[in-house]
C-alpha positions as CSV (number, residue, x, y, z in Angstrom):
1,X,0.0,0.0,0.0
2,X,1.3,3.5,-0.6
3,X,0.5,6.3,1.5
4,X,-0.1,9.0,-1.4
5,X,0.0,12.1,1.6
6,X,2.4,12.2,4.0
7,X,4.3,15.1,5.4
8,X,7.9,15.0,7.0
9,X,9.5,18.0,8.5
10,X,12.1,19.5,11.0
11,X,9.9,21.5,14.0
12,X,10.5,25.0,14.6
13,X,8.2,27.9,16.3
14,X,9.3,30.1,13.5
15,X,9.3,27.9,10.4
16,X,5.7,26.2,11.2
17,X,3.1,28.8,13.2
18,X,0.9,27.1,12.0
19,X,1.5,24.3,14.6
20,X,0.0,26.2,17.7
21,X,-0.5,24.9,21.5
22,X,-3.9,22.9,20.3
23,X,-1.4,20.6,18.4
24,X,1.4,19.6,21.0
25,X,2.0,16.3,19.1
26,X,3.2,17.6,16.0
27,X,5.6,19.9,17.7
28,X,8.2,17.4,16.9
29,X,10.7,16.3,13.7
30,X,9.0,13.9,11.4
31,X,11.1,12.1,8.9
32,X,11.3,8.9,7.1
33,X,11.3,5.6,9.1
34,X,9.6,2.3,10.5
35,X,5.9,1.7,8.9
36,X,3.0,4.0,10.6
37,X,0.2,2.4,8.0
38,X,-0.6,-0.7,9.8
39,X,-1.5,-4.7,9.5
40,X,-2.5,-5.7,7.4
41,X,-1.3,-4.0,4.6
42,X,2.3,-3.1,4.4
43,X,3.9,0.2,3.8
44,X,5.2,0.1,0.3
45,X,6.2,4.1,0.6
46,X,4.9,7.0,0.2
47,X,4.6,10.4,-1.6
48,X,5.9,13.4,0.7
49,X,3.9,16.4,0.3
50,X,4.8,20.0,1.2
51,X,3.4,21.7,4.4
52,X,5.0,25.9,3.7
53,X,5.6,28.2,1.1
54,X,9.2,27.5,1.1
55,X,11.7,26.3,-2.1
56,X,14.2,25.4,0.2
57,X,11.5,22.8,2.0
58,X,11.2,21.3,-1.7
59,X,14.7,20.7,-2.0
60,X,15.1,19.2,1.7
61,X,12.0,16.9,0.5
62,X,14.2,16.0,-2.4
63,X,16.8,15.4,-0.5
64,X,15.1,13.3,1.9
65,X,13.9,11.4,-1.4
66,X,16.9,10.7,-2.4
67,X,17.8,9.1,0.7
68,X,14.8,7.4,1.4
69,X,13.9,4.7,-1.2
70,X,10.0,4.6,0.4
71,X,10.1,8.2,-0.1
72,X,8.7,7.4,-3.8
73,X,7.4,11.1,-5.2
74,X,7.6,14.5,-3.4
75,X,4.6,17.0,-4.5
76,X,6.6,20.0,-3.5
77,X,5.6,23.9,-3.7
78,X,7.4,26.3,-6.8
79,X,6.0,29.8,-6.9
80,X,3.3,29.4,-10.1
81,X,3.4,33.7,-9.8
82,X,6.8,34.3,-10.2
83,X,8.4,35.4,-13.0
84,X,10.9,32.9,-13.1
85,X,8.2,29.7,-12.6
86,X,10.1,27.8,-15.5
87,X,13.5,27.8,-14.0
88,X,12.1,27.0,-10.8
89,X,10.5,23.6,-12.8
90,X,14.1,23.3,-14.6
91,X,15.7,22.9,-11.0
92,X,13.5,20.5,-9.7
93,X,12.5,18.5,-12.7
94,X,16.1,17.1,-12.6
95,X,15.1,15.2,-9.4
96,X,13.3,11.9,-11.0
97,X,11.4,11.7,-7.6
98,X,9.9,15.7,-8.3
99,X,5.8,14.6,-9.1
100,X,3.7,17.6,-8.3
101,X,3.6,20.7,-7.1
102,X,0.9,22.2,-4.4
103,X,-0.1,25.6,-2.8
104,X,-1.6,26.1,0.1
105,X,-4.9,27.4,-1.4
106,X,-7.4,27.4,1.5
107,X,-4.9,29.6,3.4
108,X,-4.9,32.5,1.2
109,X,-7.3,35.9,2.1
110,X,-8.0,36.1,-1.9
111,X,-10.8,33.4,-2.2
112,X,-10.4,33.3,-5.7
113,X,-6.5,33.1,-5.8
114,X,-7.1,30.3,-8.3
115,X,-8.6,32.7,-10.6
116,X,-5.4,34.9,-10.7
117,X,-4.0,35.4,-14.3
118,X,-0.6,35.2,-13.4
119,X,-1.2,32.0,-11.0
120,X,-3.1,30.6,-14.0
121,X,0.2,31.1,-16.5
122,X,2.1,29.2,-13.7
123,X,0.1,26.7,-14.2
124,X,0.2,26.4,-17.2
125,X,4.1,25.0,-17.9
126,X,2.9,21.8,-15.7
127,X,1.0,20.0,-17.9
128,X,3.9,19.4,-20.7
129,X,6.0,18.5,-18.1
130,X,3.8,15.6,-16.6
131,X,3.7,17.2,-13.4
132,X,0.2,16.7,-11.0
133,X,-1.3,19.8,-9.3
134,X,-2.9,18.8,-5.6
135,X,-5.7,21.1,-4.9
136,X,-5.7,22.0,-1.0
137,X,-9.2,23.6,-0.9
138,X,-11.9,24.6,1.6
139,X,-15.5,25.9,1.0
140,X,-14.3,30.0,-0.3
141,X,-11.8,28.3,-3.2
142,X,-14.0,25.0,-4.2
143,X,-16.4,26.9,-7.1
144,X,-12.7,28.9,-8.4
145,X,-11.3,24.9,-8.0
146,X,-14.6,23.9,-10.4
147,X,-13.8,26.6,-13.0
148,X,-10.0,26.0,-12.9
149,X,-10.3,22.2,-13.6
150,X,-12.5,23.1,-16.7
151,X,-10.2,25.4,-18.1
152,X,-7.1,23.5,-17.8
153,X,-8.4,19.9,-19.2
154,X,-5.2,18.5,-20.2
155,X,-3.3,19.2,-16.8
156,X,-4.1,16.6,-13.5
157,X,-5.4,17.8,-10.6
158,X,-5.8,16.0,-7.2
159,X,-8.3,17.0,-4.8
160,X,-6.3,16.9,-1.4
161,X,-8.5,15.5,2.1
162,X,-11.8,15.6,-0.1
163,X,-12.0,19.3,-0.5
164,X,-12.5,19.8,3.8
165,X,-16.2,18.9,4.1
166,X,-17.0,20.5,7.3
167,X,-17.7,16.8,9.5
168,X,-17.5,18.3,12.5
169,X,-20.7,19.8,11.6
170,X,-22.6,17.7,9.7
171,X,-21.7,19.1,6.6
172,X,-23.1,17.7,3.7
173,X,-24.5,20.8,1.5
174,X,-22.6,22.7,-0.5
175,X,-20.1,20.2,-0.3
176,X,-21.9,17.7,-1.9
177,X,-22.8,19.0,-5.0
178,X,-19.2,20.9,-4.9
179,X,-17.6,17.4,-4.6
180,X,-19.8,15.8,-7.7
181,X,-18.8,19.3,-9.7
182,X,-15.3,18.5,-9.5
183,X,-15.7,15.1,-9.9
184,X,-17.3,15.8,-13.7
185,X,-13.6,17.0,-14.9
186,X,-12.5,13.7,-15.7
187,X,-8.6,15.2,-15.0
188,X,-9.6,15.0,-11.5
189,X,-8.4,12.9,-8.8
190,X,-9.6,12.6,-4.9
191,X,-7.2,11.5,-1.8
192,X,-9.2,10.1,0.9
193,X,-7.1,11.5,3.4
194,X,-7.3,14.0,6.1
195,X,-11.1,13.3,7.3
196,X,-10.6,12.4,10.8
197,X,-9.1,15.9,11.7
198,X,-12.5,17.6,9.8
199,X,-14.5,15.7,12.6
200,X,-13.7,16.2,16.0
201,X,-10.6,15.1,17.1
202,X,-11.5,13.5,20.2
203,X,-15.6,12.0,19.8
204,X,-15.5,11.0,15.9
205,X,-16.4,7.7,14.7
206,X,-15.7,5.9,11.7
207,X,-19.1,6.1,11.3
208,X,-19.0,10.1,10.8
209,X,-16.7,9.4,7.8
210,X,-19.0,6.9,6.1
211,X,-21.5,9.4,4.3
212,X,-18.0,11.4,3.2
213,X,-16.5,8.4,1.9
214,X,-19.8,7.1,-0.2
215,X,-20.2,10.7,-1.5
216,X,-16.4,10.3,-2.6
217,X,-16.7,6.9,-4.4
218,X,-20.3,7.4,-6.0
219,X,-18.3,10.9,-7.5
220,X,-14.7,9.2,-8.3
221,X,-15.4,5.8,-8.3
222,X,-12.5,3.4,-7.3
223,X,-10.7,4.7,-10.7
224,X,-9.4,8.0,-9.9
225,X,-9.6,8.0,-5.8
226,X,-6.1,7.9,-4.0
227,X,-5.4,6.6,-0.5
228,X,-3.6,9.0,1.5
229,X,-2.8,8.9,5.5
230,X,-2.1,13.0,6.2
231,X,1.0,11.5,8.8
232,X,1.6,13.2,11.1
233,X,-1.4,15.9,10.8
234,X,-3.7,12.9,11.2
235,X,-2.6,12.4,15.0
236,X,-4.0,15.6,16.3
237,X,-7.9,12.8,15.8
238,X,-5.9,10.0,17.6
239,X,-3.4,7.3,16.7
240,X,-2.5,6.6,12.8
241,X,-3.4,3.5,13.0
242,X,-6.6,4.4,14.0
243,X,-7.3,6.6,11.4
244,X,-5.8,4.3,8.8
245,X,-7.8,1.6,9.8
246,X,-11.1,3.7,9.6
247,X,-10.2,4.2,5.8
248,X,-9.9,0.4,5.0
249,X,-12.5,-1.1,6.5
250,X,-14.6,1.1,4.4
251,X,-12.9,0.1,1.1
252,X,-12.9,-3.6,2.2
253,X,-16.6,-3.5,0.6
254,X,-14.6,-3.2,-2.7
255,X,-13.1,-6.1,-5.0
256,X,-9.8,-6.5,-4.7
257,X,-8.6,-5.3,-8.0
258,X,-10.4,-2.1,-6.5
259,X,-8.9,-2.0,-3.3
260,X,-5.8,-2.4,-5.1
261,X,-5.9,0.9,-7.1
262,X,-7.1,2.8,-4.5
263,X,-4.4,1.9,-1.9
264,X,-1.6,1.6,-4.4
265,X,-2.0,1.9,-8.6
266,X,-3.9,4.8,-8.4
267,X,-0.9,7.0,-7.1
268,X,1.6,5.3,-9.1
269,X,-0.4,6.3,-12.2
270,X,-1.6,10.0,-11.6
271,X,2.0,11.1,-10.3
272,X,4.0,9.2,-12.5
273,X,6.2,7.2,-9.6
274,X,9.1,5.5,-10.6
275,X,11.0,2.6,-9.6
């Protein structure tokens, strides 16, 4: 099984502020070692994915890629509004283990960031160069999300954590129809990742998750849905395992061909890994 959404990094106050007192147990280093997936399906690797607005966290993800044979892709983040957006591609593109690129969308003040011409021009070098886009949305940026994936049909987009339904409150409206709007772009892709934390940390249920995860397959189907864990953020709802587990009982109701590309072909076709 690959784990298609992992993050790894080296804690600091200044360099993650994002990380406040409510999350003590991610105030730590997270790098590369023994499995956190689980029986009983091993850990065949995973795709590291970034967590700031940082080149040089790219290249230390690289690195740590090139060091790490389970470390399999790296979706990293480039500045798609910079002038120099193609060099930027050049440096990292010489790194076989460079798969996708990602922006932390839901955290900008524009709400329509995506709809930015010089974000959109950025954007536009990827496709040619095989590279994914991961789509890290909330509510403000899905309807900008549905128009972008129109207007860019040939590029691949993955939806990251199923576009943050709001579980914790029973969300099921917009989100629904926003969901089966994205899903129409057949470029698109879905991680089921990052669903526990949506919930609340310390009551939810696997249960909670079900209507989310039905919603997600009746949209997708078991074609172009990627299993991803959201290590270490996932721990702020409880143990991995935990949260893992949730994720493949519900697939178990699958064949195994489908269980297959959902935990495992799946990410190796959309980002391209290697061997």
């Amino acid at each position: 099984m690959i784990d298609a959404h992992r993050h790894f990094w080296r804690y600091s106050p200044a360099s993650h502020p994002w990380i406040d007192d409510t999350m003590p147990m991610l105030k730590h280093d997270f790098l590369p070692g023994p499995q956190i997936l689980g029986d009983p399906k091993p850990d065949d690797g995973c795709i590291a994915v970034q967590a700031m607005h940082d080149l040089e966290e790219t290249r230390w993800l690289l690195s740590l890629a090139a060091e790490h044979p389970s470390v399999l892709g790296v979706v990293g983040w480039i500045d798609l509004c910079a002038h120099d957006v193609t060099e930027q591609l050049s440096e990292f593109q010489v790194h076989r283990r460079f798969v996708g690129v990602r922006h932390l969308v839901q955290d900008e003040r524009d709400a329509k960031f995506l709809e930015r011409p010089d974000f959109q021009l950025g954007l536009s070098w990827l496709a040619a160069r095989g590279l994914c886009f991961d789509l890290l949305l909330r509510e403000p940026q899905r309807a900008s999300a549905i128009a972008l994936v129109r207007a860019f049909p040939n590029q691949r987009f993955v939806v990251d954590h199923l576009a943050k339904p709001r579980i914790v409150a029973g969300e099921i409206d917009p989100w629904h129809r926003q969901i089966h709007e994205l899903a129409r772009s057949e470029n698109v892709f879905c991680k089921l990742s990052g669903l526990c934390t949506e919930a609340d940390w310390k009551t939810w249920d696997p249960s909670e998750l079900a209507p989310y995860l039905d919603i997600a397959l009746e949209s997708f189907g078991p074609a172009r849905l990627i299993f991803g864990s959201d290590y270490p953020v996932c721990t702020l709802a409880g143990a991995a395992r935990r949260v893992v587990k949730a994720h493949l009982d519900f697939l178990r109701r699958l064949s195994p061909t489908e269980f297959r590309a959902i935990t495992h072909t799946n990410a190796v076709r959309v980002y391209g890994l290697k061997p």
